[in-house]
Backbone and ligand atoms as CSV (ligand in chain L), in Angstrom:
chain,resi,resn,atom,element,x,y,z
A,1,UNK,N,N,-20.162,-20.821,3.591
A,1,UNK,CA,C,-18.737,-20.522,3.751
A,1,UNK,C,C,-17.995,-20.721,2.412
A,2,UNK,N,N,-17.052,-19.590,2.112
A,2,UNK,CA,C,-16.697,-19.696,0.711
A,2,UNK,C,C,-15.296,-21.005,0.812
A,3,UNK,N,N,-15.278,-21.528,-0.192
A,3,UNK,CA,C,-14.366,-22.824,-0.887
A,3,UNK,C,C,-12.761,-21.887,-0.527
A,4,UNK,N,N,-11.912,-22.102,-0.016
A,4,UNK,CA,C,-10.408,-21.671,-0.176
A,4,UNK,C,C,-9.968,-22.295,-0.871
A,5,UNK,N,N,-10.214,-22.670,-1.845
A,5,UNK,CA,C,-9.189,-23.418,-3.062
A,5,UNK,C,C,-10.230,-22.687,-4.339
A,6,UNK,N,N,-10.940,-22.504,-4.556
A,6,UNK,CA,C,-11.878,-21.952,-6.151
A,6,UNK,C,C,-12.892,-20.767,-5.932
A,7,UNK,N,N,-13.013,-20.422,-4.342
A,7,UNK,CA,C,-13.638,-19.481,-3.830
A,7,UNK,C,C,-15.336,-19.588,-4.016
A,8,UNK,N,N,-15.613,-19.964,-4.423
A,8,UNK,CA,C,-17.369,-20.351,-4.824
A,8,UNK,C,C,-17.777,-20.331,-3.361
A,9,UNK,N,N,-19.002,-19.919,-3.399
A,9,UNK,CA,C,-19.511,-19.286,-2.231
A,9,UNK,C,C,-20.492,-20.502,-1.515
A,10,UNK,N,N,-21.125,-21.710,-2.562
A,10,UNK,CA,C,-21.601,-22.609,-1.915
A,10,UNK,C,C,-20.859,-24.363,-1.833
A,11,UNK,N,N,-20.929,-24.005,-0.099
A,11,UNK,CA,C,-19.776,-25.590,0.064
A,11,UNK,C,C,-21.383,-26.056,1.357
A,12,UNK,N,N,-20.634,-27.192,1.204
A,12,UNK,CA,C,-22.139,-28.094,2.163
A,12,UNK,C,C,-21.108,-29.208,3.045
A,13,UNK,N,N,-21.721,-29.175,4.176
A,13,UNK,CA,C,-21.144,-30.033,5.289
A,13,UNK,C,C,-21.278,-31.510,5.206
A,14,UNK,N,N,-19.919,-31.289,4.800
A,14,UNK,CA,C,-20.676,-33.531,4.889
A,14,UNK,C,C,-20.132,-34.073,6.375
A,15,UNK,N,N,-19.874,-33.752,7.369
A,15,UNK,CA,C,-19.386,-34.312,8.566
A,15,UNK,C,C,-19.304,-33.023,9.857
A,16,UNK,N,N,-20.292,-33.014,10.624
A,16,UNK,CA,C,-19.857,-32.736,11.920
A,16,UNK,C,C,-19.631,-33.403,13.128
A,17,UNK,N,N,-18.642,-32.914,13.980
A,17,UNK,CA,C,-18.369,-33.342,15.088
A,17,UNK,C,C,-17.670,-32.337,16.333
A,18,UNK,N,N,-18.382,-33.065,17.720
A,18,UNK,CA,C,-18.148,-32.057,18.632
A,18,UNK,C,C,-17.126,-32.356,19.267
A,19,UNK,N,N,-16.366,-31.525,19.181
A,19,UNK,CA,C,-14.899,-32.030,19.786
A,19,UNK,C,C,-13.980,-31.094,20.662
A,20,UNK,N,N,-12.762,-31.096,21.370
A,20,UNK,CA,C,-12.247,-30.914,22.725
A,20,UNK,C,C,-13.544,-30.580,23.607
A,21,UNK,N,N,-13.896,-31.814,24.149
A,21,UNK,CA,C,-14.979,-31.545,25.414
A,21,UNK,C,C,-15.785,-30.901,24.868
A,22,UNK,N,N,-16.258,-30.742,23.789
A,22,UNK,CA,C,-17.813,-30.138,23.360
A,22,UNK,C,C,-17.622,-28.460,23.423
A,23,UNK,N,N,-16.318,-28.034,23.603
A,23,UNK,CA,C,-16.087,-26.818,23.302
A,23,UNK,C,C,-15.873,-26.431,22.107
A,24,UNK,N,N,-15.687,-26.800,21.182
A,24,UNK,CA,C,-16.078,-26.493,19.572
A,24,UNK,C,C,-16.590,-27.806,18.728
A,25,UNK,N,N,-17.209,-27.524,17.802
A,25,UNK,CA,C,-17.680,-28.354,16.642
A,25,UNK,C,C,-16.836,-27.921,15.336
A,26,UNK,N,N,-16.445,-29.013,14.536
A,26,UNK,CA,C,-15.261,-29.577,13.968
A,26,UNK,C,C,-16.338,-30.233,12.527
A,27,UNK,N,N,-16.161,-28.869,11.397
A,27,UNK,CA,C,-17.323,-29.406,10.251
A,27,UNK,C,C,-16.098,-30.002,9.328
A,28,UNK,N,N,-16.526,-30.761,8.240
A,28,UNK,CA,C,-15.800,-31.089,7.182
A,28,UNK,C,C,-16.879,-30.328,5.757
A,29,UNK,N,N,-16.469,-30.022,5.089
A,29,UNK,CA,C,-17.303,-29.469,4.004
A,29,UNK,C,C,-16.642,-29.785,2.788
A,30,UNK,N,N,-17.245,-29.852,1.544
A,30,UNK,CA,C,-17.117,-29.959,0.158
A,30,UNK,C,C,-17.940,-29.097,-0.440
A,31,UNK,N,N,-17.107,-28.256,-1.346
A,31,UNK,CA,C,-17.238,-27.300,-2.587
A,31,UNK,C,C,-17.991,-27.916,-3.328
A,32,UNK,N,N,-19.036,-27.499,-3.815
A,32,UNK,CA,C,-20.160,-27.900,-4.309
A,32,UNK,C,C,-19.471,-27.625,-6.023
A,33,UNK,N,N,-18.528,-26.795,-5.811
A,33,UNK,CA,C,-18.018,-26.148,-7.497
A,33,UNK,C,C,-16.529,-27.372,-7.621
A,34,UNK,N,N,-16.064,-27.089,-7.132
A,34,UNK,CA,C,-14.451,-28.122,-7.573
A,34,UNK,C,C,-14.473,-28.911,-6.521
A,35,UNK,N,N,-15.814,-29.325,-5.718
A,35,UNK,CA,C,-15.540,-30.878,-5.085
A,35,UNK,C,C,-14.185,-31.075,-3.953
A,36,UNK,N,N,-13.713,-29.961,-3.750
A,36,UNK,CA,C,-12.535,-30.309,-2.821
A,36,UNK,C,C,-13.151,-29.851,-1.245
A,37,UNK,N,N,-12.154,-30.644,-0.463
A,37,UNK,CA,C,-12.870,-30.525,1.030
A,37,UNK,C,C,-11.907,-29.839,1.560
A,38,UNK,N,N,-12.458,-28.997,2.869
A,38,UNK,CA,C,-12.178,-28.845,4.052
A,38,UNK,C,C,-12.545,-28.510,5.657
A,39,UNK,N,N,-11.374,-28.247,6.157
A,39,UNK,CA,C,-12.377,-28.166,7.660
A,39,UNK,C,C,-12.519,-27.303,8.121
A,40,UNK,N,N,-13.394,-27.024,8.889
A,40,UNK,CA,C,-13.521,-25.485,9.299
A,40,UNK,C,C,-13.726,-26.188,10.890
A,41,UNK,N,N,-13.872,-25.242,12.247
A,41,UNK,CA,C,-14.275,-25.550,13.444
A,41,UNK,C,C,-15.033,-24.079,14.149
A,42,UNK,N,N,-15.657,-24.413,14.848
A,42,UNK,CA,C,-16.563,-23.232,15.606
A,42,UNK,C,C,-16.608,-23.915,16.991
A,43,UNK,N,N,-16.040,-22.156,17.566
A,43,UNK,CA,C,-16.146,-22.179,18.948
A,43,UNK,C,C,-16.450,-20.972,19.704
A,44,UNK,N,N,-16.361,-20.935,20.886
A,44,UNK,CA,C,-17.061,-19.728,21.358
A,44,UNK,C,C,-16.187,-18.709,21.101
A,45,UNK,N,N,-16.264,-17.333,21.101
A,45,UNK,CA,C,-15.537,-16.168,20.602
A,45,UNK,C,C,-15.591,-15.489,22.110
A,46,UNK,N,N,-14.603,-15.858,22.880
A,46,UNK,CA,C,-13.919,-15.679,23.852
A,46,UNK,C,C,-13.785,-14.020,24.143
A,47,UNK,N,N,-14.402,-14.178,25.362
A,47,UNK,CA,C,-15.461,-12.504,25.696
A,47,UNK,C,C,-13.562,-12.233,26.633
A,48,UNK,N,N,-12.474,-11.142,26.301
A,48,UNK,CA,C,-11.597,-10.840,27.674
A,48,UNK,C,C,-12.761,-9.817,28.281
A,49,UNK,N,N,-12.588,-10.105,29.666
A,49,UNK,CA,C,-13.421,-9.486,30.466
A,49,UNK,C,C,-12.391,-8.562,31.070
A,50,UNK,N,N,-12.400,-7.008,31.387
A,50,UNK,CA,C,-11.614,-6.356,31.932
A,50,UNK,C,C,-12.545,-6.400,33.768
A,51,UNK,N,N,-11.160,-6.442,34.209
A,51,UNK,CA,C,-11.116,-6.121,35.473
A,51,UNK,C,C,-10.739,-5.145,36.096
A,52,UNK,N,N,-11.644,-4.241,36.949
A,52,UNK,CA,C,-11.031,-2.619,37.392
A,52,UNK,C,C,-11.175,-3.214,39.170
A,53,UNK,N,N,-9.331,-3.068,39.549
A,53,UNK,CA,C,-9.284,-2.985,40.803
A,53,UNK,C,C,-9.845,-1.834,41.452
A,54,UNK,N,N,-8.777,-2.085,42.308
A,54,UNK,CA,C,-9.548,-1.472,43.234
A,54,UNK,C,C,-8.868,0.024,43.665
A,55,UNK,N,N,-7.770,0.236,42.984
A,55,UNK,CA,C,-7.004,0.969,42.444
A,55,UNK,C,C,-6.994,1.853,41.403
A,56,UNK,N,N,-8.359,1.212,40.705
A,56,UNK,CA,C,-8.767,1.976,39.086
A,56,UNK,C,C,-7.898,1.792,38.522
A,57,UNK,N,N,-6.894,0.426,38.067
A,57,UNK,CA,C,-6.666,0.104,37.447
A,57,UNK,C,C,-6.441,-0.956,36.583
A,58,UNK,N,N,-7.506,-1.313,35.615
A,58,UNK,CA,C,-7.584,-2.526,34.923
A,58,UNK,C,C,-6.933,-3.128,34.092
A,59,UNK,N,N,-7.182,-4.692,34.323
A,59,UNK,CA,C,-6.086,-5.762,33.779
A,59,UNK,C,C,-7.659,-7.164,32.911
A,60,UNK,N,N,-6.607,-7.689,32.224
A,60,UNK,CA,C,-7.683,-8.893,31.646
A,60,UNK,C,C,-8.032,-9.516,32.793
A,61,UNK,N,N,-9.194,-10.440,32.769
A,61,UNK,CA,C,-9.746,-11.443,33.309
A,61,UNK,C,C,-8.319,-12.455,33.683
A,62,UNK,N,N,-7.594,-13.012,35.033
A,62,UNK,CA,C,-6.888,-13.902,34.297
A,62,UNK,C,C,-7.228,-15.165,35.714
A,63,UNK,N,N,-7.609,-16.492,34.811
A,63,UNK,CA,C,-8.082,-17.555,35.571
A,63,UNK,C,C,-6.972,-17.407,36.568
A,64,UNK,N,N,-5.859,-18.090,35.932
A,64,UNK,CA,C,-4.862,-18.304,36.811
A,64,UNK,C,C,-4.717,-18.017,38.423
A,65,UNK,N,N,-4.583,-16.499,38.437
A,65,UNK,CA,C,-5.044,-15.984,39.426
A,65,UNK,C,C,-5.866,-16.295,40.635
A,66,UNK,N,N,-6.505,-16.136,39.798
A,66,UNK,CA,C,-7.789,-16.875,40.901
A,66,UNK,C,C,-7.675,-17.788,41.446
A,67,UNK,N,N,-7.135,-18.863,40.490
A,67,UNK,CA,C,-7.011,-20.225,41.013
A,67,UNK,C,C,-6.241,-20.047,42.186
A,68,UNK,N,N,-4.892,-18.794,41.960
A,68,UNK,CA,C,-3.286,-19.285,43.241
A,68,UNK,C,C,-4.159,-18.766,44.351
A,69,UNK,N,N,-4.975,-17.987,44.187
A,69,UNK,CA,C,-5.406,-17.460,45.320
A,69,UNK,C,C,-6.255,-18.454,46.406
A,70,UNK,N,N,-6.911,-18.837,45.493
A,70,UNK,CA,C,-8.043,-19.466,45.976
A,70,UNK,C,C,-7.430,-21.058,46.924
A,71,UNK,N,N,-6.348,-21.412,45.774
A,71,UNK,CA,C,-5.315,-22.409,46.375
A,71,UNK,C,C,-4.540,-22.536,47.654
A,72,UNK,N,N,-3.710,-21.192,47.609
A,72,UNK,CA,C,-3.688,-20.525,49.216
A,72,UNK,C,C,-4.151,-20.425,50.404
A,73,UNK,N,N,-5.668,-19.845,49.989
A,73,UNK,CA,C,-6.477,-20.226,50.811
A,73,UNK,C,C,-6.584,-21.273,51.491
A,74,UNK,N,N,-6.983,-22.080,50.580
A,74,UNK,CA,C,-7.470,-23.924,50.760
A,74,UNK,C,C,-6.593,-24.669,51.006
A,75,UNK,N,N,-5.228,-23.723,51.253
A,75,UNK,CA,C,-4.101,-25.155,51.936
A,75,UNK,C,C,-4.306,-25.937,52.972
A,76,UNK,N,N,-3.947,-27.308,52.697
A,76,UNK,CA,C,-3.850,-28.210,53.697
A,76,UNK,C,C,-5.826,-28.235,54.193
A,77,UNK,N,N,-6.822,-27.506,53.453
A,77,UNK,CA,C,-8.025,-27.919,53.752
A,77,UNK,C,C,-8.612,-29.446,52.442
A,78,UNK,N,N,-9.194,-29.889,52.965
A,78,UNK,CA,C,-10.384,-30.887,52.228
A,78,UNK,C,C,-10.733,-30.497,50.988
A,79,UNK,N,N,-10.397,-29.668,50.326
A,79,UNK,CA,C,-11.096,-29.293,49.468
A,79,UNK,C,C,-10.243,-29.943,47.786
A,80,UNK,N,N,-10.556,-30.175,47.082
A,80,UNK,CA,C,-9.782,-30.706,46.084
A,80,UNK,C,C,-9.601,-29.989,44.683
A,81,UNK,N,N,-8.601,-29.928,44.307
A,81,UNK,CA,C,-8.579,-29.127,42.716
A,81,UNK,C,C,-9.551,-28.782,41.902
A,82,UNK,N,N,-10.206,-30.032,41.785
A,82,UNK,CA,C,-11.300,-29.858,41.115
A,82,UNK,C,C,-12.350,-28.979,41.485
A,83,UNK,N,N,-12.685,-28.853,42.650
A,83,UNK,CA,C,-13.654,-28.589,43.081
A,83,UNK,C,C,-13.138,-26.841,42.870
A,84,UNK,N,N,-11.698,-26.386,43.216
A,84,UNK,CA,C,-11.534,-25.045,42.599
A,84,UNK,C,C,-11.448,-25.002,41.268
A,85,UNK,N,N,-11.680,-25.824,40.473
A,85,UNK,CA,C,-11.507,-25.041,38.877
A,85,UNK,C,C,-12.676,-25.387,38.564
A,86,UNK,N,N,-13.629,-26.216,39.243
A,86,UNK,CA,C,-15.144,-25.870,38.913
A,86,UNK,C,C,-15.898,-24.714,39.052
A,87,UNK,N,N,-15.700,-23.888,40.312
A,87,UNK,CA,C,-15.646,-22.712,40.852
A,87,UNK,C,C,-15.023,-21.668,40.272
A,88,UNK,N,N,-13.918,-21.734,39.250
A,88,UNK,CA,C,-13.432,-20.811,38.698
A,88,UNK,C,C,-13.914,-20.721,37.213
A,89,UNK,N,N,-14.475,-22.186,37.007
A,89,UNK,CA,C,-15.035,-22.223,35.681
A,89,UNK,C,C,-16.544,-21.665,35.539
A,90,UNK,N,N,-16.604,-22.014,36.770
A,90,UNK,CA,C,-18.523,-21.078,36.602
A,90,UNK,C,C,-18.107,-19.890,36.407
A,91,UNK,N,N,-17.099,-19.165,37.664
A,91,UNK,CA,C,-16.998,-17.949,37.466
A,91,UNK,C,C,-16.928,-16.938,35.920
A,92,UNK,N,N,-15.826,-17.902,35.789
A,92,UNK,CA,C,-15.483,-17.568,34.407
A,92,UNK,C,C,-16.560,-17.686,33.208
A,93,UNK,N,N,-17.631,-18.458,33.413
A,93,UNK,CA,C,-18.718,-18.706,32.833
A,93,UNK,C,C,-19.646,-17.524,32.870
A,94,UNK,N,N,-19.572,-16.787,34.225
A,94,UNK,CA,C,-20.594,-15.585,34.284
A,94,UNK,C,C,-19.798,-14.742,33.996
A,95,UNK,N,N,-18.747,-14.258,33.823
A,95,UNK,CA,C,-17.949,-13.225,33.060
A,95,UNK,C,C,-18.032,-13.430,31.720
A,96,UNK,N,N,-18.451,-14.218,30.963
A,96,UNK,CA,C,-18.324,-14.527,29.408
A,96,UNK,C,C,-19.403,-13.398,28.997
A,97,UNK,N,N,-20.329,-13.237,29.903
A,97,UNK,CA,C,-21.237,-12.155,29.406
A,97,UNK,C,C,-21.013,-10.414,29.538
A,98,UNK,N,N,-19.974,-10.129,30.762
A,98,UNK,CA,C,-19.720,-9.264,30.859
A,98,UNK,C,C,-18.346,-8.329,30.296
A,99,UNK,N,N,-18.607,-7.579,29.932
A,99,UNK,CA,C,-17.212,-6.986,29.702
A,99,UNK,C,C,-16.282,-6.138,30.533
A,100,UNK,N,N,-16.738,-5.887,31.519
A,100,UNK,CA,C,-15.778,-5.329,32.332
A,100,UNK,C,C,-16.833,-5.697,34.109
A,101,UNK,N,N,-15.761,-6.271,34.804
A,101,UNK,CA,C,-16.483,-6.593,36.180
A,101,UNK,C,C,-15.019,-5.558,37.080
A,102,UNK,N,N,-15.805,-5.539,38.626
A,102,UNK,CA,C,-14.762,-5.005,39.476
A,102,UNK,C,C,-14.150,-5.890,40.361
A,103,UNK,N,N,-12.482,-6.096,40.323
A,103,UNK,CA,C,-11.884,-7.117,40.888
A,103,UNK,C,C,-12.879,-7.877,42.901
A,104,UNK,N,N,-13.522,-6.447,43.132
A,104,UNK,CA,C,-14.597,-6.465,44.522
A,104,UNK,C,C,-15.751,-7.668,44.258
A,105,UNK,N,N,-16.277,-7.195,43.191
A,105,UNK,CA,C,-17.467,-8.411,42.867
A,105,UNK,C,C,-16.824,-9.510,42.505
A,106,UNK,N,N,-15.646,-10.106,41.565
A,106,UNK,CA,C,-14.791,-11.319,41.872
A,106,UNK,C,C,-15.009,-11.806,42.903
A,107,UNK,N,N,-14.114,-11.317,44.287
A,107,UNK,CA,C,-14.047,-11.624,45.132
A,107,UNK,C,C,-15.203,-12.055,45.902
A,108,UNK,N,N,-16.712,-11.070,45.741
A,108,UNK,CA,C,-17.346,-11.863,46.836
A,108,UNK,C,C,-17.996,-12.845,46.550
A,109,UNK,N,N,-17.531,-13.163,44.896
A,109,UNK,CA,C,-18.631,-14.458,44.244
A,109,UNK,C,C,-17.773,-15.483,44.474
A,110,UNK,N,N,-16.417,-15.104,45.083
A,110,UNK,CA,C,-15.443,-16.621,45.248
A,110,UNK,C,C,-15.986,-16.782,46.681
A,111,UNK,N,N,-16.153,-15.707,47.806
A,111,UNK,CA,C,-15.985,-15.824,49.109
A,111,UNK,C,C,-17.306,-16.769,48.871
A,112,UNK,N,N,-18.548,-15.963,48.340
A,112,UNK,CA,C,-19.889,-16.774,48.315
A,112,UNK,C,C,-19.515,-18.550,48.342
A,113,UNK,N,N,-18.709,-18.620,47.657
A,113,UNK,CA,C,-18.455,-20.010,47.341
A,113,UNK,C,C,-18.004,-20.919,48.083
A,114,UNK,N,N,-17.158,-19.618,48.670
A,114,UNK,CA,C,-16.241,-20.540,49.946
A,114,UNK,C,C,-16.956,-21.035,50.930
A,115,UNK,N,N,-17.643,-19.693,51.523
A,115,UNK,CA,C,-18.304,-19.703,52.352
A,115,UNK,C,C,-19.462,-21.302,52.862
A,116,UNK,N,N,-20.121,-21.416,51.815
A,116,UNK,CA,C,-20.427,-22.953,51.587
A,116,UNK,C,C,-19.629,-24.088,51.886
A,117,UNK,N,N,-18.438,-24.084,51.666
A,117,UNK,CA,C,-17.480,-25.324,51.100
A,117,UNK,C,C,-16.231,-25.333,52.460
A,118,UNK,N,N,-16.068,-24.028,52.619
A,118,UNK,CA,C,-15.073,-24.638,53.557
A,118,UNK,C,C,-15.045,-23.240,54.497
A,119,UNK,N,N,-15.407,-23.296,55.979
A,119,UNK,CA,C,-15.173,-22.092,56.682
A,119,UNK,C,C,-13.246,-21.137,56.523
A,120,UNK,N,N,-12.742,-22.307,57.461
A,120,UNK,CA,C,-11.565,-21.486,57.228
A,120,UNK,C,C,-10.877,-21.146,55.969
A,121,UNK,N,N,-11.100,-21.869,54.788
A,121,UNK,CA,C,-11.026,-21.418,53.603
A,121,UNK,C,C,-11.320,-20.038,53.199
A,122,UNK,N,N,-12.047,-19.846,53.590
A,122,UNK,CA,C,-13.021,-18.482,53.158
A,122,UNK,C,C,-12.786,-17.302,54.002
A,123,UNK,N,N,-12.508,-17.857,55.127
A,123,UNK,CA,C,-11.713,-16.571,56.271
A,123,UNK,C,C,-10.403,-16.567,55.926
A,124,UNK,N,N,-9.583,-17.373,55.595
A,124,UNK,CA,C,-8.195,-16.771,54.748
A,124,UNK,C,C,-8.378,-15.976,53.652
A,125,UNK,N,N,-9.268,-16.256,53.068
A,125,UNK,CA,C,-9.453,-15.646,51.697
A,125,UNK,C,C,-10.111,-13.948,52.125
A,126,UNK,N,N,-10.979,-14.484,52.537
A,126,UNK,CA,C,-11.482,-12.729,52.750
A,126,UNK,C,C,-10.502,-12.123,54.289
A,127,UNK,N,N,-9.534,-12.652,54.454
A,127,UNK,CA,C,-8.375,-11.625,55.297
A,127,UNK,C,C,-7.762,-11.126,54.383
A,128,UNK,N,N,-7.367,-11.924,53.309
A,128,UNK,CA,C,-6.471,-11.460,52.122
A,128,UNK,C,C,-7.487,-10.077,51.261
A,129,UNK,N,N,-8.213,-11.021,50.897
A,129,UNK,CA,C,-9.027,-10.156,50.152
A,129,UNK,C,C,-10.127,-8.543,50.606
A,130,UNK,N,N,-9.926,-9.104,52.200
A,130,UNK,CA,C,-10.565,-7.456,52.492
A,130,UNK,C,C,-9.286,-6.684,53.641
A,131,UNK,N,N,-8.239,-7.248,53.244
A,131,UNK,CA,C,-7.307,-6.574,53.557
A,131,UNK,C,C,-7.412,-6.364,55.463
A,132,UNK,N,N,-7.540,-7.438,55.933
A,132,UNK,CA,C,-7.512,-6.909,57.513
A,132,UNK,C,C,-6.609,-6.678,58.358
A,133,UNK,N,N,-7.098,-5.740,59.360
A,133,UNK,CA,C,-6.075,-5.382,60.159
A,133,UNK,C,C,-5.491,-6.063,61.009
A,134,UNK,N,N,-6.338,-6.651,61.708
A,134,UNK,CA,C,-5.641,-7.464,62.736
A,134,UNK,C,C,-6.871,-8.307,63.226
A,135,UNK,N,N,-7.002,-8.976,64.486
A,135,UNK,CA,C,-7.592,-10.263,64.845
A,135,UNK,C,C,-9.150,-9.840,65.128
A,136,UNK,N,N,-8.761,-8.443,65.539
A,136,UNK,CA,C,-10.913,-8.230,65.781
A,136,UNK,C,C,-11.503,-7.919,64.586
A,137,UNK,N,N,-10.915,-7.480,63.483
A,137,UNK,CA,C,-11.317,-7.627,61.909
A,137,UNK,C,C,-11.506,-9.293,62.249
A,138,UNK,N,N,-11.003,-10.140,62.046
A,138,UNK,CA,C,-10.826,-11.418,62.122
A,138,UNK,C,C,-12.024,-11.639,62.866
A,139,UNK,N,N,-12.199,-11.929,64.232
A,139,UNK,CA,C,-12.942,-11.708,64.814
A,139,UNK,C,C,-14.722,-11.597,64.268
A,140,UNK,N,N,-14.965,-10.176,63.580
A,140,UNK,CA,C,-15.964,-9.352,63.467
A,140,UNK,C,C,-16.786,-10.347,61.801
A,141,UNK,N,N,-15.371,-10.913,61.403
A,141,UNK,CA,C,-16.045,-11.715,60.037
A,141,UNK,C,C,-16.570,-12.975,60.418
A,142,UNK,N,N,-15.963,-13.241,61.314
A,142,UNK,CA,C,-16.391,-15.154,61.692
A,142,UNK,C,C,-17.532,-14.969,62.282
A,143,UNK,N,N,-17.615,-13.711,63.494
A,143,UNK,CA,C,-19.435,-13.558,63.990
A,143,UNK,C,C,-20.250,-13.455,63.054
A,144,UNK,N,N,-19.879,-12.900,61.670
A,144,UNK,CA,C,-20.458,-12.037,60.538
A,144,UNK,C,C,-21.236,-13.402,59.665
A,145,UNK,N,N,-19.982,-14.344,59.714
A,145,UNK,CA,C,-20.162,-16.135,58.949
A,145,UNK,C,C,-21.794,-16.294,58.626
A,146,UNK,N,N,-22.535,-16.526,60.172
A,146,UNK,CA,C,-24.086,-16.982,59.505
A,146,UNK,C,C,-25.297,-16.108,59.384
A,147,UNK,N,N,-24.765,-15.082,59.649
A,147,UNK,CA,C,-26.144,-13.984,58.782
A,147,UNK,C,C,-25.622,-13.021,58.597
A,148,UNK,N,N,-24.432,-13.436,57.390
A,148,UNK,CA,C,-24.270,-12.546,56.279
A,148,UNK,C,C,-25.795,-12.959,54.921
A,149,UNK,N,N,-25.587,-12.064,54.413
A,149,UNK,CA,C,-26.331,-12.616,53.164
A,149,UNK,C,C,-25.711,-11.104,51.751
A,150,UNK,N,N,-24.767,-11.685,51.056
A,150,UNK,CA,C,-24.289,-11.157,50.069
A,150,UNK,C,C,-25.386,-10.566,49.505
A,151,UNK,N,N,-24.968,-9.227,48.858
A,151,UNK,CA,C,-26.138,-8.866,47.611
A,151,UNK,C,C,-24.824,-8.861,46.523
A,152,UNK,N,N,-25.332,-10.016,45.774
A,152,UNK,CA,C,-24.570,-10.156,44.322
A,152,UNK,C,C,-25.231,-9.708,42.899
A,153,UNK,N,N,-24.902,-8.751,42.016
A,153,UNK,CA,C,-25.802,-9.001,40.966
A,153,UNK,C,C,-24.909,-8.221,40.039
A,154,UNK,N,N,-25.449,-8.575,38.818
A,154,UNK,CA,C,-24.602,-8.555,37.189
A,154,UNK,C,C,-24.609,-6.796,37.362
A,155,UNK,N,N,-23.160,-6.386,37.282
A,155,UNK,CA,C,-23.267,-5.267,36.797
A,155,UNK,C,C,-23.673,-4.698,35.360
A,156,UNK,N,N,-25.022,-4.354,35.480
A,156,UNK,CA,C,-25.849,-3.966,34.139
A,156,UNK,C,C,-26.409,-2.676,34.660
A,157,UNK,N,N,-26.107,-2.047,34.560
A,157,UNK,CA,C,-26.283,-0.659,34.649
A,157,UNK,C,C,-25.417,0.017,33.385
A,158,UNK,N,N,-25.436,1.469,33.013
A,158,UNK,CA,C,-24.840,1.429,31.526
A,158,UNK,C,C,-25.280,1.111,30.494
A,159,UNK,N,N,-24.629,1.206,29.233
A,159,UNK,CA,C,-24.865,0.490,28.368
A,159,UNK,C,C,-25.065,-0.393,28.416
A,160,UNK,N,N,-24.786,-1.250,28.910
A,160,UNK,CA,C,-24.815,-2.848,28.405
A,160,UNK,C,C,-24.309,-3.593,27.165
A,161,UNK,N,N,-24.420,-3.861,25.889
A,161,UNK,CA,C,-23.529,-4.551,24.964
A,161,UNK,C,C,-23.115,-3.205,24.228
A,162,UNK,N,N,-22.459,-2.822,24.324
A,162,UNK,CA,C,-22.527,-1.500,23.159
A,162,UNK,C,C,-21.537,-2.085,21.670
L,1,ZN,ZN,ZN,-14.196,-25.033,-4.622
């Protein structure tokens, strides 16, 4: 990494450290030419993932979202904050690889989740989210509850990294 004070192209690390929660590393370096230091930090290079509703029309990735939704859901259930922004952080973890997902596959990797963690959680969520009509929709998902079995998988079809 070149020196910002004399520009010389070889500087050497005299100090690393991993820092905010191990989400970047935090070097100190010295110019091997005029001896002066500084810091540099490295962190991940933050993938926006586009999202195509369902509408065909796409918006960024946005946590937030997810979270109010998912929050909604889970009112007044057992379930605790944490336990949704762990869930949103994986999510968000398997989108780091993709560049464009469909707001549909979101959804059934949250329901997947729910589904585990909290029944009526997950039947609010997928009323919202699959838009139902009325109580035998309602109905037809809760019979649906123990032998559903999702087919989830990385949309890789396409290019892929282009
Ligand atoms: Zn220098």
């Amino acid at each position: 990494m070149r020196c910002p004070f004399c520009s010389a192209d070889d500087t050497r690390v005299i100090e690393s450290r991993v820092v905010e929660d191990g989400e970047a590393i935090r070097r100190r370096r010295e110019c091997t030419s005029c001896s002066r230091r500084f810091t540099t930090f490295e962190r991940y290079a933050r993938v926006k993932t586009i999202v195509i509703k369902r509408t065909g029309e796409a918006e960024e990735f946005d946590r937030e979202k997810i979270v109010r939704g998912m929050r909604a859901a889970l009112k007044n259930r057992p379930v605790s904050l944490a336990e949704v922004d762990r869930i949103v952080s994986e999510l968000e973890e398997q989108l780091r690889s993709m560049n464009e997902v469909t707001s549909t596959e979101i959804g059934l990797r949250i329901l997947e989740e729910l589904r585990t963690l909290d029944e009526v959680g997950y039947l609010r969520f997928a009323s919202v989210y699959k838009n139902f009509g009325g109580v035998d929709d309602f109905r037809r998902e809760v019979s649906e509850i123990d032998d559903r079995s999702f087919t989830l998988r990385k949309k890789e079809d396409g290019g892929g990294e282009a």
